[in-house]
TIMI-2910 file (N, C-alpha, C, CB; in pm, 1 decimal, decimal comma, always signed):
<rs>
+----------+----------+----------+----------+----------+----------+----------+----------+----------+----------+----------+----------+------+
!      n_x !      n_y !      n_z !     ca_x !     ca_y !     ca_z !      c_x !      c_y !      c_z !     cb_x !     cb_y !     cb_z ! resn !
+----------+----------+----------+----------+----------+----------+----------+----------+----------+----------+----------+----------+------+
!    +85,3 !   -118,1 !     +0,0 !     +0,0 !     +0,0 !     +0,0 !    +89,5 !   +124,1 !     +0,0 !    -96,8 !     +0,0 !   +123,3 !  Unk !
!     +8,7 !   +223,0 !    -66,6 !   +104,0 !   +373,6 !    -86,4 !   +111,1 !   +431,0 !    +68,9 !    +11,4 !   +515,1 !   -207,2 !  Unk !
!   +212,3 !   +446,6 !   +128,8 !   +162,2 !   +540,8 !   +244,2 !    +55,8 !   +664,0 !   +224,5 !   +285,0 !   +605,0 !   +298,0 !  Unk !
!    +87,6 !   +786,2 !   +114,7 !    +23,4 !   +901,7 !    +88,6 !   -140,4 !   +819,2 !    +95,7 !    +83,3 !   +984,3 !    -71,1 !  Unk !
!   -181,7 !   +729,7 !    +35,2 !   -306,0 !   +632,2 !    +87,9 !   -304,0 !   +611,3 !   +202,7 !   -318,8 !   +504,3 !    +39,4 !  Unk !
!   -282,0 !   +495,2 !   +264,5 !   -277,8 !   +492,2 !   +403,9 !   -299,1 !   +638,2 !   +498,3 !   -143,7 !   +431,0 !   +428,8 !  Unk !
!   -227,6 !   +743,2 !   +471,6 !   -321,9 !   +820,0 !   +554,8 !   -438,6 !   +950,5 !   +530,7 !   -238,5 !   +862,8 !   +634,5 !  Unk !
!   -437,6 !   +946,2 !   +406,2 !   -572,7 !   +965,5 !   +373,3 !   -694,3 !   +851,8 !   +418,4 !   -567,0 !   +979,1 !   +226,8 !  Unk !
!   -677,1 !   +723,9 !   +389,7 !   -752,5 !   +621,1 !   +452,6 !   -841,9 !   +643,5 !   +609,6 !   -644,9 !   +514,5 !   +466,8 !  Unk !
!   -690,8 !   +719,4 !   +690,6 !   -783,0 !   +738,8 !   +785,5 !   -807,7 !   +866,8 !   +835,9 !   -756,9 !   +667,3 !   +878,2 !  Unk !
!   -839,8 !   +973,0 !   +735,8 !   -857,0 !  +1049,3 !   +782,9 !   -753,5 !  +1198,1 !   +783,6 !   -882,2 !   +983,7 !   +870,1 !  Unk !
!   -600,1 !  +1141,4 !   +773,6 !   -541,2 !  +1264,1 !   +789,3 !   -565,6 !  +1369,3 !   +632,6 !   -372,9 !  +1225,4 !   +829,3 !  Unk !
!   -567,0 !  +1488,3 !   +733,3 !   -628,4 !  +1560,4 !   +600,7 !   -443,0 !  +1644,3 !   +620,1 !   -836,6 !  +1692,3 !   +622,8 !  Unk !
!   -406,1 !  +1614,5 !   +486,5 !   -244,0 !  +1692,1 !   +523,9 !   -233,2 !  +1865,0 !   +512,5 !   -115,0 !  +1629,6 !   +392,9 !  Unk !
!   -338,6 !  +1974,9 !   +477,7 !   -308,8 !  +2067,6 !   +487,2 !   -356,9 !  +2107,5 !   +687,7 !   -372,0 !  +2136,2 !   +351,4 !  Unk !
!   -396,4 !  +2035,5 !   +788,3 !   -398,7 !  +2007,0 !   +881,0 !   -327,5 !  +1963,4 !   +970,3 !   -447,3 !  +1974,6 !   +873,0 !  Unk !
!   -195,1 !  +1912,8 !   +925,5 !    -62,6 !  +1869,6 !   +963,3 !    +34,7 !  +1984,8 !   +991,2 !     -7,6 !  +1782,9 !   +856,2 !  Unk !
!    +81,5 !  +2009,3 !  +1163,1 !   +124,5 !  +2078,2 !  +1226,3 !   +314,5 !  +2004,4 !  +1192,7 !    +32,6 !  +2078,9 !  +1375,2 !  Unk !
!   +281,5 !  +1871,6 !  +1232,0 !   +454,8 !  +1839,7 !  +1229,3 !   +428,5 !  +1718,5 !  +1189,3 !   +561,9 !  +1846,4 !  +1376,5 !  Unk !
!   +553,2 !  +1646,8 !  +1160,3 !   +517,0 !  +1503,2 !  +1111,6 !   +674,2 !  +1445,4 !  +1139,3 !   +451,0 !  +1491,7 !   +925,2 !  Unk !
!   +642,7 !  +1287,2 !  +1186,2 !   +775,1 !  +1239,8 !  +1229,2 !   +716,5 !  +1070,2 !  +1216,1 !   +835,9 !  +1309,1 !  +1407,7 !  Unk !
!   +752,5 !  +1057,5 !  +1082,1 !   +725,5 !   +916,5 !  +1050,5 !   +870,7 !   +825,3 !   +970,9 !   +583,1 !   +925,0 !   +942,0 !  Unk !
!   +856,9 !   +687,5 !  +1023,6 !   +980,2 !   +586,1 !   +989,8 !   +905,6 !   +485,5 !   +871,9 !  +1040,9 !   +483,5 !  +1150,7 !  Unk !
!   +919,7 !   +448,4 !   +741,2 !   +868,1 !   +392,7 !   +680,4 !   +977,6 !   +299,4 !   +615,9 !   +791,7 !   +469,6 !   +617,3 !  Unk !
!   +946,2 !   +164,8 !   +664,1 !  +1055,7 !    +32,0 !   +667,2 !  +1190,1 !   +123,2 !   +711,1 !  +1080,8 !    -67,2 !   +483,1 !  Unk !
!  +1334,0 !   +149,7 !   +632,6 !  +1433,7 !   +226,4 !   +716,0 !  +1399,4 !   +370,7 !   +677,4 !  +1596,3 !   +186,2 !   +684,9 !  Unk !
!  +1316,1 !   +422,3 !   +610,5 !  +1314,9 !   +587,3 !   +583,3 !  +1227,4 !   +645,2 !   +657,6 !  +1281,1 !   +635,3 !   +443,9 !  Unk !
!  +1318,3 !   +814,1 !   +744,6 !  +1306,2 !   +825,4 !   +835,6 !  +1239,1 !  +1006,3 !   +742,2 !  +1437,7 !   +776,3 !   +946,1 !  Unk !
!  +1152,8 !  +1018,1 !   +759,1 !   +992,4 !  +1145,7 !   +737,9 !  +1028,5 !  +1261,9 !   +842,9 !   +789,3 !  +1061,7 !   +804,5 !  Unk !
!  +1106,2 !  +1389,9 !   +812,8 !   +966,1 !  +1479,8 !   +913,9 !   +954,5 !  +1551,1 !   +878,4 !   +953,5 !  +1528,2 !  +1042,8 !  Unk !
!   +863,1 !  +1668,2 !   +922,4 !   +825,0 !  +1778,5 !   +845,9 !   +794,8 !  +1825,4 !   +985,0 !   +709,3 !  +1771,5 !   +718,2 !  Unk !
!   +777,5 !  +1990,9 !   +941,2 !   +746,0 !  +2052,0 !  +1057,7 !   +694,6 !  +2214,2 !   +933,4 !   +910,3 !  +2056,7 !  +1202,6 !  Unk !
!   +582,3 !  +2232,3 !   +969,3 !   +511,6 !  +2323,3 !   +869,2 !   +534,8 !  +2474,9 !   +839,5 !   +386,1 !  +2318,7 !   +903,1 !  Unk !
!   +627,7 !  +2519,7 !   +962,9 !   +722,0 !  +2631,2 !  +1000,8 !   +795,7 !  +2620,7 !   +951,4 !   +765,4 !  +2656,8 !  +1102,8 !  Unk !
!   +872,9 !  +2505,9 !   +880,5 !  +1020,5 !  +2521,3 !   +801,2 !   +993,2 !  +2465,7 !   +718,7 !  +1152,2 !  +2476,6 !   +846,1 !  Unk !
!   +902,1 !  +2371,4 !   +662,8 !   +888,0 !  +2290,0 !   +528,3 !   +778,5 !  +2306,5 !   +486,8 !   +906,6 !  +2152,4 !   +527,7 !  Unk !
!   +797,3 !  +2284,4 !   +355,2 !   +689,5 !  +2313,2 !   +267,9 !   +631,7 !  +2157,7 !   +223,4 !   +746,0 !  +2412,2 !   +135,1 !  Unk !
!   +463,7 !  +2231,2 !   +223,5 !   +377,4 !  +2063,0 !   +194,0 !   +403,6 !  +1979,7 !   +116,3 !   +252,4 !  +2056,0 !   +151,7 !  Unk !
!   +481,6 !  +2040,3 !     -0,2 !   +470,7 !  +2031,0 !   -128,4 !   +565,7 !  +1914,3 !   -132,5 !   +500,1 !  +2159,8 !   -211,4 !  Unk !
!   +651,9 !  +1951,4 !    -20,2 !   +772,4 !  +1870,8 !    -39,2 !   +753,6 !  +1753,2 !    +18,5 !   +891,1 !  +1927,1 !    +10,3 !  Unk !
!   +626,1 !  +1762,3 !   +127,5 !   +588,0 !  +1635,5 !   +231,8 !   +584,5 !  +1521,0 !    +98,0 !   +399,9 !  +1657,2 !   +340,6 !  Unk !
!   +478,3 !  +1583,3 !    +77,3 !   +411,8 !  +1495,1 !    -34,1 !   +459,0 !  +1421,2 !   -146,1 !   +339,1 !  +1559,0 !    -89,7 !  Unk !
!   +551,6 !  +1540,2 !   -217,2 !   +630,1 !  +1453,8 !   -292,2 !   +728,0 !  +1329,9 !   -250,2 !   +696,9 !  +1533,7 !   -350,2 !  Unk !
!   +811,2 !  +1362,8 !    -94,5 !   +874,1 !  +1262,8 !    -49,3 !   +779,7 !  +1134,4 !     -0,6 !   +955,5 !  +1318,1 !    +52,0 !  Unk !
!   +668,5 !  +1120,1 !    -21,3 !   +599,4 !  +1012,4 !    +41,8 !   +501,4 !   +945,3 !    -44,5 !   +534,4 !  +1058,3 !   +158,7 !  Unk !
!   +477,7 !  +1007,5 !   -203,0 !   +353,7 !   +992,5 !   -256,4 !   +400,3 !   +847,4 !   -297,5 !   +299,6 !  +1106,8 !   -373,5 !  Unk !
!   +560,9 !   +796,4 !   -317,0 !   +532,8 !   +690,2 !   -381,3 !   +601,4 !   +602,7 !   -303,6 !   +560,5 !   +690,2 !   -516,6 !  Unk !
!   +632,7 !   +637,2 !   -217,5 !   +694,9 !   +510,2 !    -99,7 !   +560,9 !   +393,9 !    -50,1 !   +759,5 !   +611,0 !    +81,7 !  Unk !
!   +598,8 !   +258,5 !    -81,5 !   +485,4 !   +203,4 !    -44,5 !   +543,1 !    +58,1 !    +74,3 !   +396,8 !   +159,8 !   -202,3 !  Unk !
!   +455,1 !    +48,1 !   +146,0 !   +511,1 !   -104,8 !   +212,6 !   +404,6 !   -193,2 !   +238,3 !   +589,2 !    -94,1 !   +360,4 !  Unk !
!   +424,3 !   -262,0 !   +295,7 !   +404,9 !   -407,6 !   +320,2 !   +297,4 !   -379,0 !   +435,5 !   +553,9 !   -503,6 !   +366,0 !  Unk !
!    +96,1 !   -382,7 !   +373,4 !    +62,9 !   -380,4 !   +445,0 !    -21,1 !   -532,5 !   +580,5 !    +24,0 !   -288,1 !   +381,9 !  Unk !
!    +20,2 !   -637,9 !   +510,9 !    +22,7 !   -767,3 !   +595,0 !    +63,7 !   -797,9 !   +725,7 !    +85,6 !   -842,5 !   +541,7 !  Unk !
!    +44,1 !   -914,5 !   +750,1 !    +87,2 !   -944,4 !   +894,3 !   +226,1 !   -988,0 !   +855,4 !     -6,7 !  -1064,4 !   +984,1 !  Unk !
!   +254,0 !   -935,3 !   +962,0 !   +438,5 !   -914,0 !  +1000,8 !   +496,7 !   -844,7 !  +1069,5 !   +519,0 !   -878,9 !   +918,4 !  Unk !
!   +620,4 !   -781,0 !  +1039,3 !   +699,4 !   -688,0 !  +1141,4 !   +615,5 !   -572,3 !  +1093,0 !   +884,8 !   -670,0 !  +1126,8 !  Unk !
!   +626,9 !   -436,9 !  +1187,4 !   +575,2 !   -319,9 !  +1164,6 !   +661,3 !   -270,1 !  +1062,7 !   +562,1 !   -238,1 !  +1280,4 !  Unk !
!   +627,5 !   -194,9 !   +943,4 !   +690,1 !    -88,6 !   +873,5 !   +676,1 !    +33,5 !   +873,0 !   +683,7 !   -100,1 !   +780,9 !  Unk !
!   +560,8 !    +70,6 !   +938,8 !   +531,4 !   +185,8 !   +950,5 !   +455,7 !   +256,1 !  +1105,5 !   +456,4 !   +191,8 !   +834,5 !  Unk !
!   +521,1 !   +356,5 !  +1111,8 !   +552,9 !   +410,0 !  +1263,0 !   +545,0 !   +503,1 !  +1277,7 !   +652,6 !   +399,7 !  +1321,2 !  Unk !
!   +484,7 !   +626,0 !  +1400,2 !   +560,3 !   +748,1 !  +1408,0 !   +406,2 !   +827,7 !  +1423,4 !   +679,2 !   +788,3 !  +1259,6 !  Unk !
!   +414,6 !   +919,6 !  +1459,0 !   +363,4 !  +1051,6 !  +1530,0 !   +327,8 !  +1136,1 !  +1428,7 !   +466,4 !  +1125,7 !  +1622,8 !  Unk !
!   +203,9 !  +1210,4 !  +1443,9 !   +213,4 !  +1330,3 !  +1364,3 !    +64,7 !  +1441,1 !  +1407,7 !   +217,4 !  +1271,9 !  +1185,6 !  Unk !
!   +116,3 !  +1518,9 !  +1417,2 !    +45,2 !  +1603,3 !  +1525,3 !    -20,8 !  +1709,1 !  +1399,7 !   +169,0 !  +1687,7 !  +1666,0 !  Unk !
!   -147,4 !  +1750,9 !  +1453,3 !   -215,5 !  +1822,2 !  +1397,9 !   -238,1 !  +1988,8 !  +1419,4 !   -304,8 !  +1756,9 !  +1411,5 !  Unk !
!   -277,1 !  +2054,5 !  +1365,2 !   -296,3 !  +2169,4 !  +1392,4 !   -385,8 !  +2233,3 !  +1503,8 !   -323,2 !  +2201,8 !  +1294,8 !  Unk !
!   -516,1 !  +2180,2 !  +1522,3 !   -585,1 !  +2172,7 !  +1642,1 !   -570,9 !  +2098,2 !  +1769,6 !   -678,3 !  +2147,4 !  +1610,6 !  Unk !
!   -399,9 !  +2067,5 !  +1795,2 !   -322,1 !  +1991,9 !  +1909,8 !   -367,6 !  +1873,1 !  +1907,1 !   -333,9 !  +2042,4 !  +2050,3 !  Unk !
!   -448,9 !  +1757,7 !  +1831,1 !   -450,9 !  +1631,6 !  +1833,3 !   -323,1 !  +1578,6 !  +1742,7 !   -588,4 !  +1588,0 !  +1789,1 !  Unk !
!   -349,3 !  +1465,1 !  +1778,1 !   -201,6 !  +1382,9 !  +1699,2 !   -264,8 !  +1244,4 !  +1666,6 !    -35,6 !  +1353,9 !  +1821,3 !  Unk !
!   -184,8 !  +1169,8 !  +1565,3 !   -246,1 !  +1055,3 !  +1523,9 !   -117,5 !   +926,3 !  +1566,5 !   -290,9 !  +1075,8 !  +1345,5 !  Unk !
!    -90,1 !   +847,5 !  +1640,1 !    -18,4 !   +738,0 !  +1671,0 !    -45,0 !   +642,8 !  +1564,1 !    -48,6 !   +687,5 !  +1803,1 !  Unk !
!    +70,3 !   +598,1 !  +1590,5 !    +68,7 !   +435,9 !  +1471,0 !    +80,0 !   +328,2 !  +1619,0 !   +276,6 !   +408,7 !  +1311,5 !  Unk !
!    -73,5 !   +264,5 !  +1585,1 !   -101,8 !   +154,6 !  +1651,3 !    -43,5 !    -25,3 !  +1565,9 !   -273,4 !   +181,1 !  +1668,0 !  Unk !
!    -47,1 !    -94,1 !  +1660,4 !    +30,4 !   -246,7 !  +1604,6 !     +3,2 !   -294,7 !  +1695,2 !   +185,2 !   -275,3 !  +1569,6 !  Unk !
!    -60,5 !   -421,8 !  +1682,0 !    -76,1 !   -607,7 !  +1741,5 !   -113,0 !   -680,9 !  +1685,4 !   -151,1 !   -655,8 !  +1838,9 !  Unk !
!    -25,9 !   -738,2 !  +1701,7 !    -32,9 !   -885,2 !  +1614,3 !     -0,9 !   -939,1 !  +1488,8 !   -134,2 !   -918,1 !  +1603,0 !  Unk !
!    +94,8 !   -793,4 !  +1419,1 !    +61,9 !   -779,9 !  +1326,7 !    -16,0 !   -697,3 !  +1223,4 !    +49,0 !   -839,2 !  +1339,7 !  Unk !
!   -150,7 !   -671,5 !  +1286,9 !   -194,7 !   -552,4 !  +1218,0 !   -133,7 !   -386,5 !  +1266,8 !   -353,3 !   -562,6 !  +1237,3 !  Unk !
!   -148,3 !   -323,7 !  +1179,1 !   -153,6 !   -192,8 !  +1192,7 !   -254,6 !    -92,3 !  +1192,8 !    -94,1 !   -164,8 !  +1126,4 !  Unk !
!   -234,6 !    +45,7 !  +1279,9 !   -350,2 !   +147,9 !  +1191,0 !   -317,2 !   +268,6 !  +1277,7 !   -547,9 !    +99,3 !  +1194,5 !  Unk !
!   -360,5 !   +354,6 !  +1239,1 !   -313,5 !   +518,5 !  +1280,8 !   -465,7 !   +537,0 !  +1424,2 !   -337,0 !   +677,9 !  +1076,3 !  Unk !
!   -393,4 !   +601,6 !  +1488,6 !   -549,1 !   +628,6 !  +1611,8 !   -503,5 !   +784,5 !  +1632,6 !   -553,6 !   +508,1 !  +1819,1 !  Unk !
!   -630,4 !   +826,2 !  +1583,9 !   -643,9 !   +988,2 !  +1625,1 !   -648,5 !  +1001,6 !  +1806,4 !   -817,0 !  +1059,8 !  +1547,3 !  Unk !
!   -584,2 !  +1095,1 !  +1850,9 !   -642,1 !  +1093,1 !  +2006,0 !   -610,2 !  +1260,9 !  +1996,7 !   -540,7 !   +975,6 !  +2155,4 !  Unk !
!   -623,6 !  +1258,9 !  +2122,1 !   -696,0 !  +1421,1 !  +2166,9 !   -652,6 !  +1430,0 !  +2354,3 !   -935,4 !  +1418,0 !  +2135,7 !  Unk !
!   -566,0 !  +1529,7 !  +2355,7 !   -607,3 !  +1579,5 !  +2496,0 !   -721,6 !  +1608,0 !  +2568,8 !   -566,7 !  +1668,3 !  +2509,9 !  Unk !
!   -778,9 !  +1510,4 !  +2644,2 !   -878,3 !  +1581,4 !  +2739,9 !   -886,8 !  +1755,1 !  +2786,4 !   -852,5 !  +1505,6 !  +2866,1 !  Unk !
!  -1042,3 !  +1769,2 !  +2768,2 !  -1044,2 !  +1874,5 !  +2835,1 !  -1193,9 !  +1896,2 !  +2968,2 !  -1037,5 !  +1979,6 !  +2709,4 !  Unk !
!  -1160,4 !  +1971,2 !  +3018,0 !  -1252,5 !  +2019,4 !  +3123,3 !  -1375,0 !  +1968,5 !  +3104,0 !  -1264,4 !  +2159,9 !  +3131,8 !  Unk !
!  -1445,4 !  +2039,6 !  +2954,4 !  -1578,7 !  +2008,2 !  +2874,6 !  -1591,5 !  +1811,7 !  +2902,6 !  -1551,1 !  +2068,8 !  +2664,0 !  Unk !
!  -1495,4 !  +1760,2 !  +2811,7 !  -1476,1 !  +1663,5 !  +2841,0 !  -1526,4 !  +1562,6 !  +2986,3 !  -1373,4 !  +1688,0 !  +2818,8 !  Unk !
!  -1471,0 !  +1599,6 !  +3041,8 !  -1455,9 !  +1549,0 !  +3259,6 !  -1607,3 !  +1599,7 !  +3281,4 !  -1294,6 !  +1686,9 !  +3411,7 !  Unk !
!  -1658,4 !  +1712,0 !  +3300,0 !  -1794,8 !  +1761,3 !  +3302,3 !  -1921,4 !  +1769,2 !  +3236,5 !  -1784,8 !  +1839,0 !  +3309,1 !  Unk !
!  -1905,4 !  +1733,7 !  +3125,2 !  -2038,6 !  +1712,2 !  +3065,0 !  -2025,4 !  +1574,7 !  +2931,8 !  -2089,9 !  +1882,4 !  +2994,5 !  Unk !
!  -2071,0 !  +1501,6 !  +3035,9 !  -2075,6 !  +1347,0 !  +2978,9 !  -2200,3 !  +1320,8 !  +3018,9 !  -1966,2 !  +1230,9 !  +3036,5 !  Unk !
!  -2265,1 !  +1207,8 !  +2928,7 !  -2390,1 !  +1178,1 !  +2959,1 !  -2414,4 !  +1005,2 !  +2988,0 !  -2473,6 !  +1238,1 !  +2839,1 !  Unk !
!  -2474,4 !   +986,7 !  +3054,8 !  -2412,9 !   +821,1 !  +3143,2 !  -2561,6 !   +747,6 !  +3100,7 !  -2376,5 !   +828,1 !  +3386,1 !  Unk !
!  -2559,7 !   +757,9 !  +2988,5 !  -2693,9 !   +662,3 !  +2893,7 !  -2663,0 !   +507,8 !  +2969,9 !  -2659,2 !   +649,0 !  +2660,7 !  Unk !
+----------+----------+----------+----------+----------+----------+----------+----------+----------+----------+----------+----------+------+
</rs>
């Protein structure tokens, strides 16, 4: 699978990408949107592809968004997949509804 797929797949929208720090099999990704340009993200990644089966992980790494969430590269067992998470907030802790 193409990485530049893979994270469109889940979601990352890349003009939304604050920094980026990804390892794909030995090639090592980052970007940071203050010193690099998108243009260049993209081109370095549109055609790198790996191995999306069960096996060792190939793909790894952090990448934080503009509205302070970040997306992790999750792995067990073999599978892979990116998980959006989010700092808690206040709103959060206080107004939950216990259906």
């Amino acid at each position: 699978m193409k990485v530049i797929d893979e994270l469109k797949k889940n979601g990352i929208n890349f003009i939304d990408i604050n920094s980026l720090h990804i390892f794909i099999n030995t090639k090592e990704i980052k970007y940071d949107r203050l010193k690099d340009s998108l243009e260049d993200l993209i081109e370095n990644i549109k055609d790198i592809e790996y191995d999306e089966d069960y096996g060792g992980q190939e793909l790894f790494g952090l990448i934080l968004m503009n509205d302070n969430s970040w997306f992790e590269r999750g792995e067990y067992d073999g599978s892979e997949w990116w998980q959006h998470k989010r700092q808690i907030t206040k709103y959060d802790v206080f107004n939950f509804d216990l259906q």
